[in-house]
VOPAGU-2260 file (C-alpha; in pm, 1 decimal, decimal comma):
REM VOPAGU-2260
SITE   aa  ch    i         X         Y         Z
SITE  UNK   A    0  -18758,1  -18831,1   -4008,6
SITE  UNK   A    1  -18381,3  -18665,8   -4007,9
SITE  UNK   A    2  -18496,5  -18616,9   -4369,9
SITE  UNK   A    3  -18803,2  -18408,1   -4344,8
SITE  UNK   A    4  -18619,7  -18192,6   -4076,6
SITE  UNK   A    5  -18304,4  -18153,7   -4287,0
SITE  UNK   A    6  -18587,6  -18027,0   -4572,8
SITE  UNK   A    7  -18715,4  -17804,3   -4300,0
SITE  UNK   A    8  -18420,1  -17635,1   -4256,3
SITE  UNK   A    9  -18329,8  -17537,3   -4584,1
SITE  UNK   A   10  -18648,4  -17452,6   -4645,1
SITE  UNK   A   11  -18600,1  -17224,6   -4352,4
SITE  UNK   A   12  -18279,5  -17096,2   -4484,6
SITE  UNK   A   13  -18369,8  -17007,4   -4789,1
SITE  UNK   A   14  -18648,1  -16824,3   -4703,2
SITE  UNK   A   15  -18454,1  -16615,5   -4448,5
SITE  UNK   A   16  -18201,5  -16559,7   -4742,8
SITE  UNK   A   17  -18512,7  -16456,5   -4969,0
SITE  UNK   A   18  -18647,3  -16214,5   -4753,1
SITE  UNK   A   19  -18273,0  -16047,1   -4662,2
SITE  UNK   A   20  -18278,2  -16005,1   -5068,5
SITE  UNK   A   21  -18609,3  -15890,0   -5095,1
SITE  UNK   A   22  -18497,6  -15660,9   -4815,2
SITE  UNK   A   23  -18208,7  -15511,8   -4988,4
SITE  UNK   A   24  -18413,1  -15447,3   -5307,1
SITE  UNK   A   25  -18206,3  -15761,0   -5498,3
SITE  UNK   A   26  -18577,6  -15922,4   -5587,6
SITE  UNK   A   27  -18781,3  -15705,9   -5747,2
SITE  UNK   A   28  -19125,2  -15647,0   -5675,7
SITE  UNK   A   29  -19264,6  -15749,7   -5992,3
SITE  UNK   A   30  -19183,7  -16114,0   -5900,1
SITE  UNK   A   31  -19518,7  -16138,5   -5794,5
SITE  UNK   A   32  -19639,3  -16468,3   -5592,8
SITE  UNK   A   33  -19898,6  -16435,2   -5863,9
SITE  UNK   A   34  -19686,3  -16454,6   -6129,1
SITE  UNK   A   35  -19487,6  -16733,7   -6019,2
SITE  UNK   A   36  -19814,4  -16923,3   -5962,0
SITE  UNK   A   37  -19917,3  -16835,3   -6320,7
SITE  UNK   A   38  -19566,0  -16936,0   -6473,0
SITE  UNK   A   39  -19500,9  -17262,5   -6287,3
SITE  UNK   A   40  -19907,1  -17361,4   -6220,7
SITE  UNK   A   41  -19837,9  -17450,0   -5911,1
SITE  UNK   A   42  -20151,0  -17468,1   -5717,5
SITE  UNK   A   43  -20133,3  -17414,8   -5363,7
SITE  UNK   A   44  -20499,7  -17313,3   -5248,4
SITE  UNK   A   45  -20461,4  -17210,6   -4897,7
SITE  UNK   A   46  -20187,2  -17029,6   -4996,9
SITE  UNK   A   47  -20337,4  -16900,8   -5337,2
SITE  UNK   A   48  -20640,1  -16828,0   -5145,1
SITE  UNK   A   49  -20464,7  -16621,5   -4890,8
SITE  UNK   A   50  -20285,1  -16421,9   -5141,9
SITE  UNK   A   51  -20580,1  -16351,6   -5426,9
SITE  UNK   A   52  -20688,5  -16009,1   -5244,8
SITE  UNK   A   53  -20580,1  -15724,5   -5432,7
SITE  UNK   A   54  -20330,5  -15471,5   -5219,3
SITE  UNK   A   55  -20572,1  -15161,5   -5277,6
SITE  UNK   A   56  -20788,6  -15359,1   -5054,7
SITE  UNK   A   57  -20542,8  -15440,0   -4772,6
SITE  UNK   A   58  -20609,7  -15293,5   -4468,6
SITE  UNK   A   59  -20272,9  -15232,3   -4331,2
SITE  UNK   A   60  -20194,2  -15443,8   -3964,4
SITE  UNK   A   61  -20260,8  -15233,9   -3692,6
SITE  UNK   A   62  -19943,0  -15411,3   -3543,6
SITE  UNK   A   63  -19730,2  -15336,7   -3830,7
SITE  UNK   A   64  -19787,0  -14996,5   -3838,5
SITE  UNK   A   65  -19740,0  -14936,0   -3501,8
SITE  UNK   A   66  -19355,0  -15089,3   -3549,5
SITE  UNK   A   67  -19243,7  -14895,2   -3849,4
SITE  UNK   A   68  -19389,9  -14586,4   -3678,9
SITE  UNK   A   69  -19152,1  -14703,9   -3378,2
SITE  UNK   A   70  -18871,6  -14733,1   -3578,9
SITE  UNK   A   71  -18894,6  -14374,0   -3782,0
SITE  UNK   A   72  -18935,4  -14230,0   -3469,8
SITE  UNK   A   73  -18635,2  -14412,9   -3298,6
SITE  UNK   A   74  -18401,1  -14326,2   -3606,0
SITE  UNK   A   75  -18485,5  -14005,0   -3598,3
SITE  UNK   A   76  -18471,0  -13940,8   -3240,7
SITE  UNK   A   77  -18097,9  -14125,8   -3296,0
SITE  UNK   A   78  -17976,8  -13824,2   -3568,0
SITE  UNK   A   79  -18159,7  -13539,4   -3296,5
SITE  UNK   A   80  -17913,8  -13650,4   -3032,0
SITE  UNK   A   81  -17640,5  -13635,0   -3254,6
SITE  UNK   A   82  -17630,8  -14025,1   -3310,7
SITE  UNK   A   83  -17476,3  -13995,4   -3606,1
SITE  UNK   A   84  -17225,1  -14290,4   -3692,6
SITE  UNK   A   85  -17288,6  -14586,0   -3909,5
SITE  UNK   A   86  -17275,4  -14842,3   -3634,1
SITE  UNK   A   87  -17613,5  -14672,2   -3481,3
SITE  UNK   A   88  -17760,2  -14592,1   -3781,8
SITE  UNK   A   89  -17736,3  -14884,4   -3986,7
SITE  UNK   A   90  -17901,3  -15171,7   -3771,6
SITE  UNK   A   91  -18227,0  -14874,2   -3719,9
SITE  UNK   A   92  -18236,7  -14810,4   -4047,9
SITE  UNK   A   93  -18222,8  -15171,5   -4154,8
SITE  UNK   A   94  -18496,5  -15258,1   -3874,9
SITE  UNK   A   95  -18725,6  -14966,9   -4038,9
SITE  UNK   A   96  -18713,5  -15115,9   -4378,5
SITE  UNK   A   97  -18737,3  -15412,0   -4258,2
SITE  UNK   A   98  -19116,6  -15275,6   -4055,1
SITE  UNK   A   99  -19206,3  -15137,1   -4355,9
SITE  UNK   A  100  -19180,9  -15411,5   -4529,0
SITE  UNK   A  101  -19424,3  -15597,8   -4298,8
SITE  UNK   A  102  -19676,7  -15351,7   -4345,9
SITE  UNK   A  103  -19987,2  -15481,0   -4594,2
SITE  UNK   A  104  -20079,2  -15280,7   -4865,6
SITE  UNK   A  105  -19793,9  -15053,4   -4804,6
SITE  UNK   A  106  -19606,3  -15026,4   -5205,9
SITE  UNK   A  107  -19258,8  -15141,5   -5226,1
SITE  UNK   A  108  -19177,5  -14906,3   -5481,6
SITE  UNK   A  109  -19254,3  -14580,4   -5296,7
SITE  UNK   A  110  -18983,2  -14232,2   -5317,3
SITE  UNK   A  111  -18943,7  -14261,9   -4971,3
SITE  UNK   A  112  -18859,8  -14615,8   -4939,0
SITE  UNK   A  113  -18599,5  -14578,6   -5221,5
SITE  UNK   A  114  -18438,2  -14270,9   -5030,0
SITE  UNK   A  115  -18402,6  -14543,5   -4742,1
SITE  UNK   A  116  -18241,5  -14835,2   -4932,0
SITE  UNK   A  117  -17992,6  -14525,3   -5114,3
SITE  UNK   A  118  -17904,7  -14440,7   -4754,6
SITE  UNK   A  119  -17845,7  -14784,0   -4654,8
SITE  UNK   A  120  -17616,4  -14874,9   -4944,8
SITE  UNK   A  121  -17425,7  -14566,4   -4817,2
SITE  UNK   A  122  -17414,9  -14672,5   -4496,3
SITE  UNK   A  123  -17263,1  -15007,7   -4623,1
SITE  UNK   A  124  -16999,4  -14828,9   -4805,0
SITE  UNK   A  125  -16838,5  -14648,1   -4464,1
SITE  UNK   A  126  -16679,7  -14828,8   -4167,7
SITE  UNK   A  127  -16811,5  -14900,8   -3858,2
SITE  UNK   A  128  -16678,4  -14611,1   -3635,9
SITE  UNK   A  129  -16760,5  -14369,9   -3943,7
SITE  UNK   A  130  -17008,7  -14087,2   -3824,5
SITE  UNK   A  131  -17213,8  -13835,9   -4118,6
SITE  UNK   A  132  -17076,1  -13467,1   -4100,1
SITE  UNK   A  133  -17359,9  -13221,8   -4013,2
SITE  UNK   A  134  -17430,4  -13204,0   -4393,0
SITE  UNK   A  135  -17503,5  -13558,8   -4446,5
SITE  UNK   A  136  -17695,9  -13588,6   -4098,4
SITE  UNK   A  137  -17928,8  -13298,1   -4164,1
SITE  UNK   A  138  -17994,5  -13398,3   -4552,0
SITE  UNK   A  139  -18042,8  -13787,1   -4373,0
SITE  UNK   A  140  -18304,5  -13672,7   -4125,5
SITE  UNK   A  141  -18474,8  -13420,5   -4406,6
SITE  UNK   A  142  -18499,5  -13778,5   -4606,0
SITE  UNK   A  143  -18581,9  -13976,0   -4340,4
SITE  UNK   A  144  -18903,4  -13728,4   -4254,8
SITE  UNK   A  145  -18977,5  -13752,7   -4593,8
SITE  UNK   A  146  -19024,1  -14134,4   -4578,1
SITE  UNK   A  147  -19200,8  -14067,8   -4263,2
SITE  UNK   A  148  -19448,8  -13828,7   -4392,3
SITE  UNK   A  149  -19493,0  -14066,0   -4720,2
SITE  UNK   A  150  -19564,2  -14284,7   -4494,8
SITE  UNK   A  151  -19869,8  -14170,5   -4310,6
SITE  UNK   A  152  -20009,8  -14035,0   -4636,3
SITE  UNK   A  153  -19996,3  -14397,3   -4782,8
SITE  UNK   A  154  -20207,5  -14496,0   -4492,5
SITE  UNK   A  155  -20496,3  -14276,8   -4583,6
SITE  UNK   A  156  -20513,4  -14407,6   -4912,1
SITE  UNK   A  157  -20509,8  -14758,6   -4801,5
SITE  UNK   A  158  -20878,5  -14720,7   -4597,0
């Protein structure tokens, strides 16, 4: 029994380390679940099953659109009060990529998603108690509108 739950676990922690590198953009999006299927015919048919819908067709979760919307609207509402320093900004902006990512049919390889992960490896690169000038916080929130308005377009095309 102390077997199957030690499997558990690193199953568990794994998969939490997967998704933090997914994430960050350190697995690309062109390793497919398809493609690993295909490569290591590994069948798996409630999972296959699940998965064999193509992403034009997803309907995006209602849910998980309502989040990411939260979370453009709470970063950006951080920067408009002058919010500016990396300790504030970082964990939203993480939170909001993290959203996005849990929105179906949304693509992972979208302008204003890369404008988010550039900011967030700049973030990463400043200390804690760092804060953007007024330059960096009004080209941030032009970027981060951007993303936003991407965004909403994407979810027109995904009906």
């Amino acid at each position: 029994m102390f077997d199957r739950m030690a499997d558990l676990y690193a199953i568990l922690i794994s998969l939490e380390r997967l998704e933090y590198a997914f994430i960050r953009d350190h697995v690309p999006a062109s390793d497919s679940p398809q493609d690993f299927i295909s490569r290591y015919k590994v069948g798996v048919p409630a999972t296959v099953e699940h998965g064999s819908f193509s992403s034009s067709s997803v309907q995006p979760n209602k849910r998980s659109v309502a989040e990411a919307t939260e979370k453009f609207i709470t970063l950006m509402d951080a920067v408009k009060l002058n919010q500016v320093s990396v300790d504030t900004l970082h964990p939203r902006l993480g939170d909001l990529l993290e959203s996005l990512n849990n929105v179906d049919g949304l693509s992972r390889n979208s302008n204003g998603r890369a404008m988010l992960l550039e900011w967030l490896k700049r973030l990463n690169g400043m200390r804690a108690s760092d804060q953007l000038d007024e330059d960096q916080a009004r080209q941030f929130m032009f970027e981060v509108e951007q993303a936003y308005d991407e965004f909403f377009k994407s979810l027109d095309h995904s009906k």
